[in-house]
N, C-alpha and C positions, 0 to 999 in steps of 0.2 A: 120225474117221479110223481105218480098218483095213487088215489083212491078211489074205489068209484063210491058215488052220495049214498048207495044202501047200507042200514045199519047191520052189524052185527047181529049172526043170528049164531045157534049152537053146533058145533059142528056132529053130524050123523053118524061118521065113521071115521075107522082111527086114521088120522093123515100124519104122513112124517116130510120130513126135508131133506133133501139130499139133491147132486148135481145134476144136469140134462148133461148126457154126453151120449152121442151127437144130441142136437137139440132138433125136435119135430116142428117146423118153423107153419104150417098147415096147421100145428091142431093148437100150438100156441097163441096165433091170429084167433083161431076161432072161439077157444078161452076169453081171453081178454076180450073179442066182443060180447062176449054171455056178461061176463063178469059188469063191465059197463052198460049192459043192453044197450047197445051201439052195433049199427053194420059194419064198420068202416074206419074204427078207431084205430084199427091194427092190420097190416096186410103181411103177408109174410115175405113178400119181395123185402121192405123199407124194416123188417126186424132181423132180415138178416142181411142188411147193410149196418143199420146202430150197429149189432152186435159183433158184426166181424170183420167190417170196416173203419165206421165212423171217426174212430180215433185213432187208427192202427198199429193196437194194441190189443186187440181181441177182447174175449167176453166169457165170463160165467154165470152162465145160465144156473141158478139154485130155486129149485120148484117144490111144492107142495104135491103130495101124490095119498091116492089110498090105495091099495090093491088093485083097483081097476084101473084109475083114469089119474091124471093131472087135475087136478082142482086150483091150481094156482102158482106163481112164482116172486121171484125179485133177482132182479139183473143187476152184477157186479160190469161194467162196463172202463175196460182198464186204458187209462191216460196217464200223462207224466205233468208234472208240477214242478216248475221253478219257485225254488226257494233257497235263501243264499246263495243266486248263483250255481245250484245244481240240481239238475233234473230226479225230483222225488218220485216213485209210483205212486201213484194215484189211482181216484175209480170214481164214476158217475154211479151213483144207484138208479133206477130207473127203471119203469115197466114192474111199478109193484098192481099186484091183483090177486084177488082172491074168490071162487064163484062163493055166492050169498048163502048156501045150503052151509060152507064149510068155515065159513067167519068167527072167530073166537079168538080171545084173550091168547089163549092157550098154542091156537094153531099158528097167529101173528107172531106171537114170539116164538116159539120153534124155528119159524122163517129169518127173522131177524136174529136170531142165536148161530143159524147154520149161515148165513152173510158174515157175518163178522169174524167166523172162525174161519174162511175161505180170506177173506181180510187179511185177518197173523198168518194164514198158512202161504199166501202170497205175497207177504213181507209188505203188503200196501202200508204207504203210512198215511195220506188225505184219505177221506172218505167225503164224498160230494152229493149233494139231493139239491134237488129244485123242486123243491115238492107247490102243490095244489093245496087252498086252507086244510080239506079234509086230513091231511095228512103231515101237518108239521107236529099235531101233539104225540102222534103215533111214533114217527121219526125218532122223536127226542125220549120218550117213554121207553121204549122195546129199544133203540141201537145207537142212543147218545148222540146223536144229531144234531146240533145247538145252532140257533139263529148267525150267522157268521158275516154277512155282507145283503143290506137291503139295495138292489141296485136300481139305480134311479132308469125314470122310464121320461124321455121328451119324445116331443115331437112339435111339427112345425110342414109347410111348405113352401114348394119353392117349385114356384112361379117361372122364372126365367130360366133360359136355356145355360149349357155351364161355357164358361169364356174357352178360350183356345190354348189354354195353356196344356191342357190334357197329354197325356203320354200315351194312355191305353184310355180305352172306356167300348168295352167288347161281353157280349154274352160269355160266359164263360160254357166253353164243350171240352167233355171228356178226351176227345180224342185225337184233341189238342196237348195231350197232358206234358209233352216232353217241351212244349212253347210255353206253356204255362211255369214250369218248374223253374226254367229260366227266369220267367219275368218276377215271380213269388220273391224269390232269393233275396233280392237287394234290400228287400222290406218286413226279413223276417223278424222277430223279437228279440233284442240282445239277451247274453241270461243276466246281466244286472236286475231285469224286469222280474216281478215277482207275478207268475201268472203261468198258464200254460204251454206249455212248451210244444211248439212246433217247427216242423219243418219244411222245407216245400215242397218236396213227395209227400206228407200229412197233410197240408193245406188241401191239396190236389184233389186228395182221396176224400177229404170232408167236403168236396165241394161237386160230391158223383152220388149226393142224395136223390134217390128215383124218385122221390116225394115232392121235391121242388127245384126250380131253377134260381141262378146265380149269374151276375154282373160282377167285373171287374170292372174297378176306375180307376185311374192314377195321374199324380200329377210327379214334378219329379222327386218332391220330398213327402209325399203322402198315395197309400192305397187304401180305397174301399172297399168290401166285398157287400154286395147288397141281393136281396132277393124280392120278389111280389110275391105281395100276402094278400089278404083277406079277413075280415074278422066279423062278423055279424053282419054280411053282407055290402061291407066298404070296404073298398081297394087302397092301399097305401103298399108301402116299399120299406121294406125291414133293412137297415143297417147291419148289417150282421155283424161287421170288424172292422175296424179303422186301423194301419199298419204304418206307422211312420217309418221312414228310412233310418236309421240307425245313426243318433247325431246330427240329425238336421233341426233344424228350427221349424214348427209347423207353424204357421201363419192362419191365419180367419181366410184368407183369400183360399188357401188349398182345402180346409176343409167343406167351404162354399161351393169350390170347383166340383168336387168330386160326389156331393150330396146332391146337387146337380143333374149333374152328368147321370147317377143313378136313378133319376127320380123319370129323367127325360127317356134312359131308356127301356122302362117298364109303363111310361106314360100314366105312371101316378105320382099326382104332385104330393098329396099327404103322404110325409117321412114318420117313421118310429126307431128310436135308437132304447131299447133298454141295456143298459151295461153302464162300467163305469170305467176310463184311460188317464191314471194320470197324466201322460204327456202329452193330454190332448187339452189345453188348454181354455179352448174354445169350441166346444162340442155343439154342435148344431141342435136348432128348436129350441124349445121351452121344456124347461120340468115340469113332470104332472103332479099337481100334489096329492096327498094321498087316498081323499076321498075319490077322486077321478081314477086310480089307477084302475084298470081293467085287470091288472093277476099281479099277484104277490110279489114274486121276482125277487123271493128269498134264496139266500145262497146258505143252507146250513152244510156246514161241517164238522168233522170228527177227523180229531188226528193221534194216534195211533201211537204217535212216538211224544207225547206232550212235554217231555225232560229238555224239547229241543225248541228253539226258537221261534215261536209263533208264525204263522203265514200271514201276511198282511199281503192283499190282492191289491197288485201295480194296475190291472186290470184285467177287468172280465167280461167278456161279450157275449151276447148269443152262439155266437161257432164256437165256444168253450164249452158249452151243454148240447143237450139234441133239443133244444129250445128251434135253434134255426137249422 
């Protein structure tokens, strides 16, 4: 979830809110590049994978419109949440924009009032943002957003190659996917875990982003999912998920193995892990402290049904967002 950095200006003509059904995924791309004056921020192949893959749960498109045109949107992006043991609806917000002509107090909350009634009207009870600085007072102002989980961001590398203990350690391809679902399963998440809830037909389909590529590594009581990145023109290898087996004991040796193994087969040694597992005991790298961190890696939430037991996050990764 962002902002683009231009201020608020008054908007020109009257705009309301209401849903995209079907969603123009051409002229949405080309919005949101106006909106951030950016070429390339948005394509509409990779918005319409978030939006009707990603989490396989589909998507409500709620946009800003005048008589003529789209001037802007915010994307309800629906997942499910583990909490006590049973899978809650839930929803990513994400893909907020607004073009600069039409930015106001007035037209933001419109937007954010028509979000949250599609919310109660689809029984969601989490409500999810990973917002950018510009956008976490906005979040919490206009749609009760609240700071909910800072997650910690390490990193580190690794030098040597990963030992031979390994199981898997394979580019991950689509077309693989009935080899894959097999190998997912043994490592999916118990629901004791208080976190996302997936499956390994949902794993599968989160890991068929056109926008980047993905490794599997495993050892026999630990999997990783890893991807190459980039960031200001330095190569490193994103951690996306670490999945332990269900009941096993993970050890510093498997989590070494398979951070490894990932790093060896994107040939970048600098690792980044932002997220946070309790059962992972021993999470590879260093914590960055907070002056260092390069992005917020706020997790705000709003839940819907507050009468009922708090969510406390067993953990939360990048494949829990469209972060990775």
């Amino acid at each position: 979830m962002s902002l683009p950095a231009s201020p608020l200006a008054p908007a020109e003509q009257a705009v309301s809110a209401g849903v995209d059904a079907p969603v123009d995924y051409a002229e949405t791309a080309r919005i949101g590049n106006e909106a951030f004056s950016a070429e390339d921020v948005f394509t509409p192949d990779h918005m319409r994978w978030l939006y009707e893959q990603c989490f396989s749960e589909g998507a409500t498109v709620v946009s800003l419109r005048t008589a003529q045109q789209k001037v802007g949107q915010f994307v309800i992006v629906r997942q499910e949440i583990v909490a006590d043991g049973v899978p809650q609806p839930a929803a990513q917000l994400v893909d907020l924009f607004v073009l600069k002509a039409f930015r106001s107090r007035q037209t933001l909350a419109s937007l954010y009032d028509a979000v949250a009634d599609q919310c109660r009207t689809q029984h969601i009870r989490f409500a999810i943002g990973m917002p950018n600085e510009k956008a976490i007072a906005a979040n919490d102002h206009f749609f009760g957003l609240k700071p909910h989980l800072w997650l910690d961001i390490r990193a580190g590398l690794a030098l040597r190659g990963p030992p031979s203990t390994l199981t898997i350690n394979e580019r991950f391809s689509k077309d693989r996917a009935a080899t894959w679902v097999n190998a997912l399963h043994p490592y999916l998440p118990p629901l004791s875990e208080q976190g996302v809830f997936w499956t390994a037909d949902s794993l599968c389909t989160r890991l068929t982003n056109p926008r980047f590529s993905y490794g599997i590594h495993a050892t026999n009581d630990l999997l990783l999912i890893s991807s190459p990145r980039e960031r200001r023109g330095v190569p490193y290898t994103l951690l996306c998920g670490f999945f332990p087996r269900a009941g096993a004991h993970i050890s510093r040796a498997d989590v070494q193995a398979v951070t490894r193994a990932a790093c060896r087969v994107w040939q970048r040694p600098l690792f980044v892990y932002p997220g946070i597992h309790r059962r992972m005991p021993d999470l590879p790298g260093w914590r960055l402290p907070r002056r260092l961190r390069p992005s917020t890696m706020l997790v705000q939430l709003r839940d819907f049904s507050p009468e009922m037991p708090p969510l406390v996050f067993d953990r939360y990764q990048p494949l829990d967002s469209d972060f990775a």
